[in-house]
N, C-alpha and C positions, 0 to 999 in steps of 0.2 A: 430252310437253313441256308442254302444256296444265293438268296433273293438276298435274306439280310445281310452277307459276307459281300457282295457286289454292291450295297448300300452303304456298307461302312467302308468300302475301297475308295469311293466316288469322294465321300465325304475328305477322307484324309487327302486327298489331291486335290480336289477342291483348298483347302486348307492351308496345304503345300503353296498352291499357285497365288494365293492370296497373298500369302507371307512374301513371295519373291518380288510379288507387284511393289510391296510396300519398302521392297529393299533397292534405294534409287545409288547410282549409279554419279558418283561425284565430276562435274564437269568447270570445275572451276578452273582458268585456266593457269592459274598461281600453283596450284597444287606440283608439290616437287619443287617449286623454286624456293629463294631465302628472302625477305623482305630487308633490304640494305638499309635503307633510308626513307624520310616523307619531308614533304614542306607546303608552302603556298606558293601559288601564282598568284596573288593579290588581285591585280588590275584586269585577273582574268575570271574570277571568282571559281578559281579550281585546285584541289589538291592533286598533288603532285608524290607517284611514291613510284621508288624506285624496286627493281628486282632482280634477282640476280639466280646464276644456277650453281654458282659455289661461291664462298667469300671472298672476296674480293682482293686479286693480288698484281703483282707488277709485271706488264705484259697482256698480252689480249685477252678481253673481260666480254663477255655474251651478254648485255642486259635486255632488259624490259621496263616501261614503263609503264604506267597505269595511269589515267585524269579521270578525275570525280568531280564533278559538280560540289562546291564546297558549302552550298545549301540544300541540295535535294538529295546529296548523295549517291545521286544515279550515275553512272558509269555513262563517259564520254568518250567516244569511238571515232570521232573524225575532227581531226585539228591538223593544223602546221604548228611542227616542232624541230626545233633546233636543238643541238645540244653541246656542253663543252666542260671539258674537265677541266678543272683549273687549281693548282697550286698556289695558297700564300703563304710565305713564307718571312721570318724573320732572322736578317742576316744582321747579326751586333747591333740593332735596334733601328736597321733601316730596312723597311718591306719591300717588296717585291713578289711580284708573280709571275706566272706562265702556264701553259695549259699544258696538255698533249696528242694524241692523235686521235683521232675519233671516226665513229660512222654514222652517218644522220640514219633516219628513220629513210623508211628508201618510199612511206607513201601517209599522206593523211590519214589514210583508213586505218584503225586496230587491226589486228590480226586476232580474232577470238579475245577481243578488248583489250590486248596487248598491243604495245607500240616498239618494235625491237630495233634494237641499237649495236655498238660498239665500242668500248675504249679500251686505248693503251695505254697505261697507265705505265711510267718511266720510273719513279721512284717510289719505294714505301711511304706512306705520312699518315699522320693521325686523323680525326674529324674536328678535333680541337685542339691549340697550342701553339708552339712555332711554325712548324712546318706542317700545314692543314690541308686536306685535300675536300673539294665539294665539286657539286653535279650542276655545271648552271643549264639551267631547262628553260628555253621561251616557248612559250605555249602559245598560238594567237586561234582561239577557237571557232568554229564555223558561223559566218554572221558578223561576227565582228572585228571594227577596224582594229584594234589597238593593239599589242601582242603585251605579255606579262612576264615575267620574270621568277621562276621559285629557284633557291640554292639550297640543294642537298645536301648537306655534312655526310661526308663517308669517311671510313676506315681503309686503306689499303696495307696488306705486310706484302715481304719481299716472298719475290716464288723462290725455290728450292729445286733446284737449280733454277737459274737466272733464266727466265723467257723473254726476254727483252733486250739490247745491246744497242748501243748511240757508238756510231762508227762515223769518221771524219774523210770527204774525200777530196781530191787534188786540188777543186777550188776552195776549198776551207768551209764548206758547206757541212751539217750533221746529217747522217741518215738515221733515221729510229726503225730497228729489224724486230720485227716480233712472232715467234716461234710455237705453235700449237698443233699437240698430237689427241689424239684420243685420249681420255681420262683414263683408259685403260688400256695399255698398248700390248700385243700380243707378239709370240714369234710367227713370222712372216709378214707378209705383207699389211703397212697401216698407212690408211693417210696423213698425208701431212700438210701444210698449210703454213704461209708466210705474208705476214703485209710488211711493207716498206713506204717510210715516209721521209721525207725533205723538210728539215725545220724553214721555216721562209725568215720567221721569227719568233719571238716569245710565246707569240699567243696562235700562230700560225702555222698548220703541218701537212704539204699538201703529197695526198699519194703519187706515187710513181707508178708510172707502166710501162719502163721501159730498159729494165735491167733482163739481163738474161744471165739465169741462176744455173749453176752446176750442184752437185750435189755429191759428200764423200762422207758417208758412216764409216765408221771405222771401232774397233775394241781393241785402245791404248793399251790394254793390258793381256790382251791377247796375240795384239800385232798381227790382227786381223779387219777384210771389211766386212762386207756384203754383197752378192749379185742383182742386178733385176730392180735397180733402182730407178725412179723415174723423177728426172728433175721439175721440179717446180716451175711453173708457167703463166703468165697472169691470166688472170678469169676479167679481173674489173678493180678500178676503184682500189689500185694497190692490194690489192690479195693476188696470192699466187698457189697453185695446187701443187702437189706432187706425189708420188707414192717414197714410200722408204720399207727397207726388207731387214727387219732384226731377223738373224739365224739361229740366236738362244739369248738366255736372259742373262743380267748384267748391268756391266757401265759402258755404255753406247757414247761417240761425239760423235755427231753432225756436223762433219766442216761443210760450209758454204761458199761456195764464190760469187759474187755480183759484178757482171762486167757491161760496160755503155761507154761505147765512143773510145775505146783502147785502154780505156782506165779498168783497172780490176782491184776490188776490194774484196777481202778476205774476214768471216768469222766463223764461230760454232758455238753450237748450245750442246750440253751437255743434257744425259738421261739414265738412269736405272732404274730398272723394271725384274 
């Protein structure tokens, strides 16, 4: 009796381990993110889809892209890509455009067949209408001379509160400041994160590295700040790190100061959590 009861043990684990084998483990690297938009590269014979990790709003946006072969449908991992947001817009029936700040991909290679990116996107706009916003992608793939062109249509709405602010400075120059905390901010200490760009022109936004940021949280309604704060500092490529210290939850401002060369410019983004 012994013998059989150790026979039917083996069997149900046996059985067990089968089953586990058959239960595979999803490695897709999309998984978790939101699919924003698709299009073609035409002249590069590749689709083109965009990806995002929340929808898309005004102020710094994390994406990813993805290239497929748009006849084998096999996943493309190593190209030069460019990228650039661009607004068209119609003002009383005469058009116009402009872009906004962006981060190229920082290497041909995918990263787990992702290509990650950057933008900052300055105003809300539709993906179609007057005032439209889309993703222009050139793609030049490995091997070949010629590079391609897909345009994404996207959606962007305004963030809640404002992460984003176009400040004006002594030479009549724009800066675009964009403000990013954790998706979920805690009391005590959270990262935070700043890029700063220079409009050159319309279509133009070159980062800065050479402001030096102070930093003053503060609870308006408390008429309190915080201690143990660590100002913002640049890393690269117009991004700047820093720590911030909420001491309870609330409505938080963030005043900021930017100073280079004796000139000091002043804002702040607001927060509650």
């Amino acid at each position: 009796m012994k013998k059989r009861y150790t026979i039917v043990f083996l069997l149900t684990v046996f059985a067990a381990c089968k089953k586990d084998s058959n239960h595979t483990i999803s490695t897709d690297p999309k998984e978790g993110l939101i699919k924003i938009s698709e299009g073609y590269a035409l002249g590069a014979a590749t689709k083109v889809e965009l990806w995002s990790q929340t929808t898309i709003t005004t102020g710094h946006n994390k994406l990813f892209l993805a290239l497929y072969d748009s006849l084998s449908n096999q996943s493309i991992t190593k190209a030069g890509i460019q990228v650039l947001p661009v607004m068209d817009m119609d003002m009383n029936g005469m058009q116009m455009s402009h872009a906004a700040p962006c981060f190229q991909p920082e290497s041909n290679q995918a990263e787990n067949t992702l290509f990650p990116c950057a933008a900052v996107f300055t105003m809300p706009g539709a993906a179609a209408g007057q005032n439209k916003w889309s993703f222009k992608v050139t793609v030049k793939k490995e091997g070949q001379n010629n590079s391609a062109i897909a345009l994404l249509p996207l959606e962007v709405k305004a963030s809640l509160p404002a992460r984003v602010k176009m400040i004006s400075t002594a030479d009549g120059a724009k800066l675009v400041v964009s403000c990013f905390l954790p998706a979920n901010p805690k009391i005590g200490i959270n990262e935070m994160e700043l890029t700063i760009h220079r409009q050159q022109d319309k279509m133009t936004f070159l980062p800065v590295d050479d402001y030096v940021v102070s930093m003053t949280p503060e609870m308006p309604a408390m008429g309190h700040g915080s201690p143990n704060n660590i100002n913002p500092v640049i890393t690269k490529n117009g991004r700047y790190k820093g720590k911030v210290n909420f001491t309870m939850t609330g409505e938080w401002r963030i005043n900021l100061g930017l100073s280079k060369a004796g000139q000091n410019l002043n804002t702040f983004f607001d927060l509650t959590f």
